[in-house]
Every structure is written in C-alpha cells, then in structure tokens.
LUMVO-627316 format. One record per atom (N, C-alpha, C): x, y, z. Coordinates in steps of 0.2 Angstrom, whole numbers, plus 2048, in hexadecimal, padded with zeros to 3 digits. Example, Ala and Ser with C-alpha at 12.3 -4.5 7.8 and 13.67 -1.06 7.14 Angstrom:
8427E4827
83E7EA827
8427F0827
8407F5823
8447FB824
840800827
This chain:
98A6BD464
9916BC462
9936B5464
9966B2461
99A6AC461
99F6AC466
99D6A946B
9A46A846F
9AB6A446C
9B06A846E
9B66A3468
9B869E46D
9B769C473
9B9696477
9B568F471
9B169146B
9AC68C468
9B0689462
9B5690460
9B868F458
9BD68845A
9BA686452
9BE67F451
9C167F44B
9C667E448
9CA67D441
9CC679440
9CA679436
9CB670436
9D167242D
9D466E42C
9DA67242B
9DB66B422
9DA66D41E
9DC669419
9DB66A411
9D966640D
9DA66A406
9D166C406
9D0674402
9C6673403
9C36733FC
9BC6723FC
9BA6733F7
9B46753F8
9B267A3F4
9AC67D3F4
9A96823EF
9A36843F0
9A06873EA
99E68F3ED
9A36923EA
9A269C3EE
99C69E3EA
99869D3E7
99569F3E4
9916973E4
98A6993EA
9876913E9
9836923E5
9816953E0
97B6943D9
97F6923D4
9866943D5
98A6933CF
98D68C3D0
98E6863CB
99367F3CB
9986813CB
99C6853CF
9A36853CC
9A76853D4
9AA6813D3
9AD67E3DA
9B56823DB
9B76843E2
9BD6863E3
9C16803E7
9C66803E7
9CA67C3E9
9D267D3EC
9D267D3F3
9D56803F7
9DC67A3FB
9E567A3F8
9E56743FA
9E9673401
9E967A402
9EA67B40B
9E668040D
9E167C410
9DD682410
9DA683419
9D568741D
9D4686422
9CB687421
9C9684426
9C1684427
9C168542E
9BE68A430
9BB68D437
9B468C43A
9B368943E
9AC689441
9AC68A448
9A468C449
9A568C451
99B68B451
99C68B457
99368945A
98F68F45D
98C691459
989699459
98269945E
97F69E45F
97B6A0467
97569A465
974699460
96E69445E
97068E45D
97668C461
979684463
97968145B
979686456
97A68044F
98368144E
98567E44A
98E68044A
98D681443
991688440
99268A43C
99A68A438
99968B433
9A068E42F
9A0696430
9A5698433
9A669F433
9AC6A042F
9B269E42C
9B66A142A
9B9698424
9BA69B41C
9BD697419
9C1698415
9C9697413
9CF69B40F
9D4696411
9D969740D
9DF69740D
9E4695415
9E6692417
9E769141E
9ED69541E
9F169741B
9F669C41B
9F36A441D
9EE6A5419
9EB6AC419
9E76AC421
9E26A5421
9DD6A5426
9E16A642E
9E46A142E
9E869F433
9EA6A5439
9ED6AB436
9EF6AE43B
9E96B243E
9E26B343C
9DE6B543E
9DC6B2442
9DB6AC444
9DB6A844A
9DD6A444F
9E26AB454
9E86A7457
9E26A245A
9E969C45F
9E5699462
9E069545F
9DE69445C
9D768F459
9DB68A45A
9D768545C
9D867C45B
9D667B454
9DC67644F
9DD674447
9DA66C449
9D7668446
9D8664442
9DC66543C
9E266043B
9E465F436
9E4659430
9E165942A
9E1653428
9E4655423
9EB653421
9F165741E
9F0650417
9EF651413
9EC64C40C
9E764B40B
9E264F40D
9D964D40C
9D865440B
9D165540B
9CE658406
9C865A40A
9C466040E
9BE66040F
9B966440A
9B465F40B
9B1660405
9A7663406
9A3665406
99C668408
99A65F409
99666040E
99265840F
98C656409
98B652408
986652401
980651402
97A6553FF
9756553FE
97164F3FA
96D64A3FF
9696453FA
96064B3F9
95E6493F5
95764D3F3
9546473F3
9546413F3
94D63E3F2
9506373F6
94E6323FA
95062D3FC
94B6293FF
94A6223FF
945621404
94C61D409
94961D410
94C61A415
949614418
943614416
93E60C417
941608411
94460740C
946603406
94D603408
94F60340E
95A60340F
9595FB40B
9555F640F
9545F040C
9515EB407
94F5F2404
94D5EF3FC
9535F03F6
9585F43F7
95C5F83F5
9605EE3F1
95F5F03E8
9645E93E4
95D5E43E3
9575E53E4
9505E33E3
94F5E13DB
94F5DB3D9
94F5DB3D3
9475DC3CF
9455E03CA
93F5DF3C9
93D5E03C1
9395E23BF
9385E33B7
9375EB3B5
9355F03BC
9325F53BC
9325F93C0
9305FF3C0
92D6043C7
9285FF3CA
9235FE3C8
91B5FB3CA
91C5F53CE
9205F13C9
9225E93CD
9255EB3D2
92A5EE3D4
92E5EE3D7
92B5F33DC
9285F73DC
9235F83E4
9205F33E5
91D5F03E2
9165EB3E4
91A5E53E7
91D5E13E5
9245DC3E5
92A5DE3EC
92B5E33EE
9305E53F4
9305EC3F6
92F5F13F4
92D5F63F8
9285F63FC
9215F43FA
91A5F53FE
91C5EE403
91C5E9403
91C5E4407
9225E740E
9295E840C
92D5EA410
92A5F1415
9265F5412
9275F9416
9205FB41C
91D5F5419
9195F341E
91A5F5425
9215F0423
9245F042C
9255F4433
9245FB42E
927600432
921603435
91C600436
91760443D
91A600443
91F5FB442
9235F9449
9285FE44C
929602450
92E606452
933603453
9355FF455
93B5FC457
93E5F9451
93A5F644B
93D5F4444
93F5FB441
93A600441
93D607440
94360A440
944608448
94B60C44A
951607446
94F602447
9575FE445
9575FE440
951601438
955601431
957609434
953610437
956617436
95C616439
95E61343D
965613440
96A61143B
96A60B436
96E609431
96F60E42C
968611429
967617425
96D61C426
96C61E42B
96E62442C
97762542D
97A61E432
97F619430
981619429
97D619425
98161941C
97F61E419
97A62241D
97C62B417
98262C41A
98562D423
98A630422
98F62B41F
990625421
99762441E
996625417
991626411
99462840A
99562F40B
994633411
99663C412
99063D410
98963D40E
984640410
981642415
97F646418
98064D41E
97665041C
975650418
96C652415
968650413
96264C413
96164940F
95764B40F
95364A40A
94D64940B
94A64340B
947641410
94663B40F
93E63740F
93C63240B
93663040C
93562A412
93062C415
92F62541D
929621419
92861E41D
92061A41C
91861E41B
91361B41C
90D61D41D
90C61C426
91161A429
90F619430
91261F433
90F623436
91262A43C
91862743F
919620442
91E61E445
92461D442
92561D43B
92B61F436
92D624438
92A62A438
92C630438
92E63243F
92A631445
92D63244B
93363044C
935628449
93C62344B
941628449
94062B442
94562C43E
946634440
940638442
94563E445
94863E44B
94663B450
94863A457
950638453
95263144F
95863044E
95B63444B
95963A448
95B640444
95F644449
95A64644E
95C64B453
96164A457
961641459
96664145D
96D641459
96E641453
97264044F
97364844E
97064F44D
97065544D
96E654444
96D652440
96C65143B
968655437
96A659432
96265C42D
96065742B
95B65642C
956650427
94F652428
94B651421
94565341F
94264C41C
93C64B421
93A646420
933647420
92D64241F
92464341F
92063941F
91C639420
916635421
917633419
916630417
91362C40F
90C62D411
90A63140B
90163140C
90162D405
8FC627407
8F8623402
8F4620403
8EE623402
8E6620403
8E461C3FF
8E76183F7
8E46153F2
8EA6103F1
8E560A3ED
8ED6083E8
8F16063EB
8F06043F1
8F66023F7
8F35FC3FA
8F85F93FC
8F65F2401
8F55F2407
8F35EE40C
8EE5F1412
8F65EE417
8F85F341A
8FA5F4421
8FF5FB41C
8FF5FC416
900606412
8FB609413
8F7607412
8F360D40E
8EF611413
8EE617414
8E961C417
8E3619418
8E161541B
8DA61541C
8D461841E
8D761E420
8D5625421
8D662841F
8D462B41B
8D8631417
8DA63841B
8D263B41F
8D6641424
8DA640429
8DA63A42C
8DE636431
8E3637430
8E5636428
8EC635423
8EF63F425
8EB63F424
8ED64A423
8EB64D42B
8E764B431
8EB64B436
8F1649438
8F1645437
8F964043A
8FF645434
8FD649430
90364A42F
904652430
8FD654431
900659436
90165C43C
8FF654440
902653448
90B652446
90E64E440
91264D441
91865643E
913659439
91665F43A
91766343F
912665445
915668448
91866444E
91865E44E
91E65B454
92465C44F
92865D44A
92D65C446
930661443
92B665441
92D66843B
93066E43D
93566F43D
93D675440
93E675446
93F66D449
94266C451
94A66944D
94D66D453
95566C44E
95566D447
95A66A446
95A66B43F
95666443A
95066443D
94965E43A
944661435
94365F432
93F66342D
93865E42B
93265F427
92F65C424
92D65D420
92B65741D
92A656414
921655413
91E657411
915653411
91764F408
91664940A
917643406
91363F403
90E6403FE
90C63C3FA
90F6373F4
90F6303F7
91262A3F4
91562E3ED
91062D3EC
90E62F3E2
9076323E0
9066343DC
8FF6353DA
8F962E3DD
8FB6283D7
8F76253D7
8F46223DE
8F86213E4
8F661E3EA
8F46253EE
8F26283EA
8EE62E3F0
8E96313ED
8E26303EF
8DC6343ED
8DC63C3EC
8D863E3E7
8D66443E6
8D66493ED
8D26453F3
8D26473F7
8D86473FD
8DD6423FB
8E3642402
8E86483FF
8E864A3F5
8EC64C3F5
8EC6553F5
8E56563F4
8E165B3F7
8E265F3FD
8E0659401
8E265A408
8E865B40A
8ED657404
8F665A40A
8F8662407
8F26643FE
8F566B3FD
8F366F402
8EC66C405
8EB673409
8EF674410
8F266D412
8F766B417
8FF670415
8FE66F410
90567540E
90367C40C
90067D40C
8FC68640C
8FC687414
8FA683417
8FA68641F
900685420
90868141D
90F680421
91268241A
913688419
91668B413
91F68A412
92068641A
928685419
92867F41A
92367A419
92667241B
927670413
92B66D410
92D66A40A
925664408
926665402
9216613FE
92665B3FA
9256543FB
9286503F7
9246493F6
9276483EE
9226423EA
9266413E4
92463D3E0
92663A3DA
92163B3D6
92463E3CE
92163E3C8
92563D3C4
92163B3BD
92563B3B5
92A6353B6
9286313BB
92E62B3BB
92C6263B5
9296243B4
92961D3B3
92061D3A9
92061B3A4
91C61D3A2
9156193A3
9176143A6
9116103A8
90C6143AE
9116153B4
91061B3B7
90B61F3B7
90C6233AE
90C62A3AC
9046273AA
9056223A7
8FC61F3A4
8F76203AB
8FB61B3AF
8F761C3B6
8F46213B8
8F86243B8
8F462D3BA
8F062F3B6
8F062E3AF
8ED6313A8
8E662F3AA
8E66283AD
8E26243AC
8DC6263B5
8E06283BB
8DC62B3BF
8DC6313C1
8DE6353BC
8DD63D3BD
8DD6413B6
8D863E3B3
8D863F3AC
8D66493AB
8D564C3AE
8D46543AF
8DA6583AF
8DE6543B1
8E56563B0
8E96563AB
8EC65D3AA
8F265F3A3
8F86583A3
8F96573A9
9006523A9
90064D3B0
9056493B2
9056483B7
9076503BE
90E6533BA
90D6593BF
90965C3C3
90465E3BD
8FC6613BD
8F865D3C4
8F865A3C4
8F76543C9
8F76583CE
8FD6583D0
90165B3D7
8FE6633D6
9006683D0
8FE66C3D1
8F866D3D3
8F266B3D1
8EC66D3D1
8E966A3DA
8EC6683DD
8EB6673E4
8EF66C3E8
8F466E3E5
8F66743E9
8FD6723EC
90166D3E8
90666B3EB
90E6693E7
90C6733E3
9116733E0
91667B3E4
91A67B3E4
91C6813E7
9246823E8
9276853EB
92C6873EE
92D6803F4
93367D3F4
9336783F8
9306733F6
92D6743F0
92B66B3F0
92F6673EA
9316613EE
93665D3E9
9326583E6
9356573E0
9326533DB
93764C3DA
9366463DA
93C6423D8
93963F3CF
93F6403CE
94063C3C6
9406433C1
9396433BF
9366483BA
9376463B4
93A6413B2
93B63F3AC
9386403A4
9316403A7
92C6413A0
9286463A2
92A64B3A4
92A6523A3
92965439D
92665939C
92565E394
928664396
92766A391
92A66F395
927673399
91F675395
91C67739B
91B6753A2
91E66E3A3
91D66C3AB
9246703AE
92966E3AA
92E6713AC
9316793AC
92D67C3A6
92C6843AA
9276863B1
9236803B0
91F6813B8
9216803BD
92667C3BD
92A67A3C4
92F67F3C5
9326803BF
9366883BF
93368D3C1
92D68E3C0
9276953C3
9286953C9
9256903CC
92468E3D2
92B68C3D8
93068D3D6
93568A3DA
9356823DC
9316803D7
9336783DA
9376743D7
93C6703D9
94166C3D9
93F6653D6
9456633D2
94265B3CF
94A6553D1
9496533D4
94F64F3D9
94E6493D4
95564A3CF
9596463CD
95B63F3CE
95A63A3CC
95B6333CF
95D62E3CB
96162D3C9
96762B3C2
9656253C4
96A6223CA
96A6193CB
9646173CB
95F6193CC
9586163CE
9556163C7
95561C3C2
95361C3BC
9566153B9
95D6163B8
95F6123B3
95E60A3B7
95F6093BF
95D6013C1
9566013BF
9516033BF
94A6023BF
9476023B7
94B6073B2
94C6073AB
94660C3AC
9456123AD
9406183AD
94261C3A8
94761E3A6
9496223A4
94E6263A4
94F62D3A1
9566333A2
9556383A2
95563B3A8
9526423A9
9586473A3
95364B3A1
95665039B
95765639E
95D6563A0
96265B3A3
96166339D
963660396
962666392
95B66B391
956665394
94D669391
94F66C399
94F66A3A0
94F66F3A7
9526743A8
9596723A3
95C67A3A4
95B6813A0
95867E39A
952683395
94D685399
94A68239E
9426833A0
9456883A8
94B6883A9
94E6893B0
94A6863B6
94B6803B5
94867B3BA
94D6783C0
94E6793C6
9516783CC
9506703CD
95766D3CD
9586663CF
95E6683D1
9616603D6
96565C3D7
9646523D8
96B6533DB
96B64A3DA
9686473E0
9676413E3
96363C3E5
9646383E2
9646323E9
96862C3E9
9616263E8
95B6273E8
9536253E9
95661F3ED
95961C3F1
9596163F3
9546153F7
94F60E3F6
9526083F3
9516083EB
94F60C3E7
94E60A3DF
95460D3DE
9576123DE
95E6133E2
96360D3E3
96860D3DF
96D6053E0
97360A3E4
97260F3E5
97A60E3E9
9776153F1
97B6153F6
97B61A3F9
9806213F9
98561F3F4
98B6253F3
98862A3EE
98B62E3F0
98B6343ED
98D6333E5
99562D3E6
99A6313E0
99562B3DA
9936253DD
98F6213D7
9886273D6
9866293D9
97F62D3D6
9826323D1
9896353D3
98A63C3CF
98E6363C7
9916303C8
9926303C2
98C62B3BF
98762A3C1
9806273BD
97D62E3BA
97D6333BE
97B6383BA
97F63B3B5
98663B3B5
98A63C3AF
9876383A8
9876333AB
98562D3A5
97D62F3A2
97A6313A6
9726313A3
9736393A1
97863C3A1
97764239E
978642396
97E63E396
98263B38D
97B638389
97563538C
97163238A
96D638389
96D63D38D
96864338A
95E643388
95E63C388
95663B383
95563C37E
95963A37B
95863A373
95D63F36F
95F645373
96464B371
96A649371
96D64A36D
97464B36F
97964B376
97A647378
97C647380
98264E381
98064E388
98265338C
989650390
98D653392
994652397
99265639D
9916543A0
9926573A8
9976593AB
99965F3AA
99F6603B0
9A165F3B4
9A765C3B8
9A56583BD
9A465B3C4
9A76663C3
9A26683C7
99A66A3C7
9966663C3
9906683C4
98C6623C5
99165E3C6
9906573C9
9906583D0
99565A3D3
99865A3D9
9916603DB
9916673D6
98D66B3DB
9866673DC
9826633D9
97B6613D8
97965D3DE
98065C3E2
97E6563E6
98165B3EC
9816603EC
9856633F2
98166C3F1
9836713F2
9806793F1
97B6793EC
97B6763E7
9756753E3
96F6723E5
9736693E8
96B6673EC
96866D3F1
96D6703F5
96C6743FA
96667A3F8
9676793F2
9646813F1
95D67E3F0
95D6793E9
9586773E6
9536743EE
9556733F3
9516713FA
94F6783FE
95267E3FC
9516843FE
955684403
95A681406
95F680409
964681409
965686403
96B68A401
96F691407
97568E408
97769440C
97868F414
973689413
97768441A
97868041A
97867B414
97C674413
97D67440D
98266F40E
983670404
98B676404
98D676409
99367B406
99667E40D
99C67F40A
9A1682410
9A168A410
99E68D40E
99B694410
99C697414
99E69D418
99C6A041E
99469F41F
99269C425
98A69F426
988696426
98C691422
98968A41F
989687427
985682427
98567E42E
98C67942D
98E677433
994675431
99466C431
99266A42B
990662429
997664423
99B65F424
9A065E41C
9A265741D
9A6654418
9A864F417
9B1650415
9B564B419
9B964C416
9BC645412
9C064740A
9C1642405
9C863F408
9C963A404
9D063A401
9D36333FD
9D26393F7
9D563A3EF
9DB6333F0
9DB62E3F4
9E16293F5
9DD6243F7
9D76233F8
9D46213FB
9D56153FB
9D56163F3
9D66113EF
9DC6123ED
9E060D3EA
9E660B3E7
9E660F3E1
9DF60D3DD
9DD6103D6
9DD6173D7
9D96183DA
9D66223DD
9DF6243DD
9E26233E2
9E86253E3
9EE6283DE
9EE6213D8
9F06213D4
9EE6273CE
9E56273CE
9E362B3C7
9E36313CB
9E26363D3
9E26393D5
9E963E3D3
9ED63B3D4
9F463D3D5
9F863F3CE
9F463B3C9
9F563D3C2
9F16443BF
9EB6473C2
9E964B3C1
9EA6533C0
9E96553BA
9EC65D3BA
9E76633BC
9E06623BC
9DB6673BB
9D66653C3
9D26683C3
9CE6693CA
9C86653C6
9C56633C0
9C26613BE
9C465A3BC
9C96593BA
9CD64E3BA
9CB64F3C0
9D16513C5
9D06503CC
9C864C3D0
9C46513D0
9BC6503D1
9BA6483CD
9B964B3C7
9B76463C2
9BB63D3C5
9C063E3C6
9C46363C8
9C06343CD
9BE6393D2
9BA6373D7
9B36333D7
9B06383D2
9A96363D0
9AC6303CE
9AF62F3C9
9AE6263C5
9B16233C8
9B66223CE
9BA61F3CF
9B661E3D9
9B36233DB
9B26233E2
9AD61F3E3
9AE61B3EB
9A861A3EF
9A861C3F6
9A46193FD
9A761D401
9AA61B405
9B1619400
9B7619401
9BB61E402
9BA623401
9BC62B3FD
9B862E404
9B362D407
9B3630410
9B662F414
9BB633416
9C1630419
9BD632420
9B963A41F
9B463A427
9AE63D425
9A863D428
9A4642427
9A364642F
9A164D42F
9A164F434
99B654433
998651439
98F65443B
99165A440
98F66143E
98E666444
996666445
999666443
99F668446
9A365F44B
9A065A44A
9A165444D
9A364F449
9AA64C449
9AA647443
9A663F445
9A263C43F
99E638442
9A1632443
9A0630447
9A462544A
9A0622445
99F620442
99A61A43E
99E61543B
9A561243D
9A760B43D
9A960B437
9AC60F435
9B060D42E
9B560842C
C-alpha cells in the first residue's frame, strides 16, 4: 500500500481520455488529480474527478492550485531523432539530399561523449518545454549516443526509448557499421545495460532499409526474437525515390514492408515512421501484427514525401499516432504537429479529404500514441494506474489564444483554438513523476 504521507493534489480544470482506445476527451473545469509515489518509487495517478466530489475524500492532502489552467496527459512523440536538434530548418530538395547534405555529416559527432551530452541536454530541455513527457527516439551508430542519452534520461526520471542506428551500407565512414556483428553485439550489450532500468527502454534500430545489409537486418530480427519486449524502430514508405532504392536492393521482396518482415522485424512494438506508400496489404499486415506506423506531418510536407492516408489505415485497422521526426521535423510542439496533421488529412491522397476532430488530434498525440507504443495505461493520460507525467496549459497563454479561447462554446473550438493557434506558449508547466520541471521558461 501506498503510504498517504506521499499523496500530492494538483487542483485545476482536466482533461483526459476515460476510455484510452476511444478519441473522445473529458473535460473537467475544477477538477482534482491525486497522486502519490507507490512501493516501486514510480509516482502515480491514484484518484481523478471533480474537486467538489474528490476533495472530501482526501482530508489533509497538500493541493497545488492552478486556478485558470487546465492539466492536461503529457504528450507522446513516436518518432524523433535527437542527433538532428541541429539540423532542424535544413534546406534541401529531398529525403536523400538532405541526409547526405546535413544529417550524415552532423551526426558524425556523436561518438564524442561530451558533444553528446550538450545536444541530449538541450533535447530533452525542449521536449519538456513543449510538454512532451515520452518520446521514442533515434541515437547515432555510435554506442556512446545511447549511453549519454539514457544516463540523461534517468537522471531526469524520464520514459524514453531509445537504440544504436544499425548501418552497415550506403553510409559515410565515421556511420557506418564496419562490422556488422560488432554492430549486433553493441546493441545487445546496450540492451541489457538499458532496457527496463527506470523508466528506459530500448528500440533495436535500423536506419532504413537501404543502409543495412541482408545480414545486420537479419541479425537485429534475431536480436528481437531473443528481447520480445524491447521496441522495434525505422523508417518506411517515405519517400518514392526511397521506395526505388529498396526495389532495387531487395528485389525478392513483395514491398518495402516485406523488407522488414522477412527478417523478422515485424511485430508488436515495432514502430514504423511515415508509411506513406503503403498498399493495403502492408497495412493489414501491420494491423495483424500489432505494429504501429508513427505519423510525421511537418517532416512530410518540409521534405515534400507525401500524405499519409488516414482513411486507407483506418479500413485496414492499422495502429498510429503523431511524431514530430525532428530534425526533418520543422517544429518541437505538439500543437504545430497536430495542426500539420489536420492539414494532410483534408489532402487525403487523392480522396476526398477528411476533418479531423480535434479530439483525435489531441488523442493521437497523447493515449493513442500511448497505446499504439504499447504504453497504454502509463503515459498518455490521467487515468488511475497512469504514471504521473502531465502538462499543464493555459488557454490565455497569447493575447490571440486568450481572445479566441474565451469566445469558445464546445470542448471541441476550445481544443481546436489551441491546435491552430498554440506553441509552447500554452505550457504554462510540465511535470515529470509528480515534479514540476525548471527548464527556464
């Protein structure tokens, strides 16, 4: 049992999803959130409701009051790299160019530990100030990405899920695997240093297709058959030059997907970024299989990849959310990525465009990412049982915000203002584990 000397209450208007499979958001305008720090040192959400009804149930609690704000579940990013903070506004023609041109040169860097620590530090400095609390993220080809960035994880308390970039091919020399087993021990030296210490997890990550042989990609299915709960993450269906590329070195293969599947590195937990040029069979295969395809608006429309087809994944029941891909990625916020995805919904690929609700904006990037990372039930929402990462808004945030907020009659303008109107302006706080974070706002 939970000692009550632990309970802490934080006291404002809430928002959340009681039903985390469903987008449909509750919204509470005094309401109370109860947490406390349970026998396994994580801090939880134990009680959320109405501060009238809740209240008397817990004499004595210590409130936080934030009397005009709003808390709100922390957000879930699904794809980002952290080696690219500064490449992020990189002007280029393409996907292609623009690895070859600024991402591969930049990331170089990072077998320096000390250059490591000062971008992770910055990074993780601007997921919480735009209220991002989860994120998956890609490191380098160098092991000492990944150590810099969990040790800063942990001492942060942070969930983050990170991995090695495996890439043996196609890659410039101070990238590429020059090893290939070398490449597949170092990453499951790094799995078992990492993978479920606090709240750390790991990803086994190949770049992409192209920059990894028959055999590294091989070798990280078999790496994922032996660790059935570390997460699987890569890129496909981005880009159509891309798609040629694969066509062109894995010509045995039904698609680029197939790729991935026939090595063994398709399954529950493994995230997909873009998916764009998807068929449907690849997309009931990823529905089969519980794998997720991590939506990335700003980085499609900056790089001109294309529009993921919200109406063909939700026919095939294909599990997604949002992702901010930065650096292809032009922004860090949450409310620019949910209104890029608004926009590439109305474009649809050729259909009829679609409208996005604004909560299924809101949940894709919150309880939905949560799920779609199989993470459902501990971030991503104010639940009893959720870990206690939230953000708190405020809908006043701008002059403009203030203005259109205050005019608003439904729970859906209200959201919606935000998305098109917010930056992270609108994180008035975020709060890791029950702690609000200092990060110099």
């Amino acid at each position: 049992m939970t000692s009550p000397s632990f309970f802490q209450g934080w006291r404002a208007g809430l928002l959340w999803f009681p039903d985390p499979q469903m987008p449909q958001a509750q919204h509470e305008q005094d309401g109370l959130l109860v947490t406390a720090r349970e026998a396994d040192g994580i801090v939880r959400i134990q009680a959320i409701g109405p501060y009238r009804d809740l209240a008397p149930q817990f004499p004595d609690l210590p409130v936080t009051h934030w009397p005009g704000l709003c808390i709100a579940p922390g957000f879930v990013d699904l794809h980002i790299h952290y080696p690219q903070t500064d490449v992020i506004g990189s002007p280029a023609e393409g996907l292609l160019p623009w690895l070859e041109h600024y991402t591969f040169p930049h990331e170089k860097q990072f077998s320096e530990p000390a250059y490591a620590h000062e971008v992770t530090a910055f990074f993780m400095d601007e997921l919480m100030r735009h209220g991002v609390t989860t994120a998956l993220c890609f490191a380098t080809a160098h092991p000492e990405s990944v150590d810099v960035f969990m040790a800063e994880a942990q001492k942060r308390q942070l969930r983050m899920v990170t991995g090695k970039v495996l890439q043996d091919r196609h890659s410039p020399d101070g990238l590429r695997d020059t090893d290939t087993a070398l490449s597949l021990r170092q990453t499951e030296d790094l799995i078992r240093r990492w993978h479920g210490v606090d709240r750390l997890g790991y990803a086994i990550t190949p770049r992409f297709a192209p920059t990894s042989s028959p055999e590294q990609l091989h070798g990280a299915g078999e790496i994922a058959h032996q660790f059935p709960d570390v997460w699987i993450q890569s890129h496909v269906a981005e880009n159509l030059d891309e798609i040629r590329w694969v066509s062109e070195l894995f010509p045995e293969a039904r698609s680029y997907l197939d790729v991935y599947d026939r090595a063994g590195l398709l399954r529950q937990r493994s995230v997909y970024a873009h998916c764009i040029y998807l068929d449907d069979t690849d997309r009931r295969r990823m529905a089969e299989v519980g794998a997720t395809a991590a939506v990335s608006p700003t980085s499609n429309l900056f790089l001109g990849s294309g529009f993921f087809d919200y109406t063909a994944s939700d026919a095939a029941g294909l599990r997604y959310g949002l992702a901010s891909d930065v650096g292809g990625g032009t922004s860090f916020s949450p409310f620019h990525t949910m209104h890029a995805a608004y926009t590439v919904a109305r474009q649809n690929v050729g259909r009829p465009g679609i409208s996005l609700a604004p909560e299924h904006l809101w949940w894709q990037h919150t309880a939905g990412a949560a799920a779609a990372l199989d993470l459902g039930g501990k971030v991503g929402n104010l639940l009893p049982g959720c870990e206690a990462d939230f953000v708190v808004l405020n809908p006043r945030a701008t002059p403009l915000l203030a203005r259109r907020t205050t005019q608003t009659e439904t729970l859906a303008e209200w959201l919606f203002a935000m998305i098109v109107l917010g930056d992270e302006r609108l994180i008035a706080h975020t709060v890791v584990q029950g702690q609000r974070v200092n990060i110099g706002r």
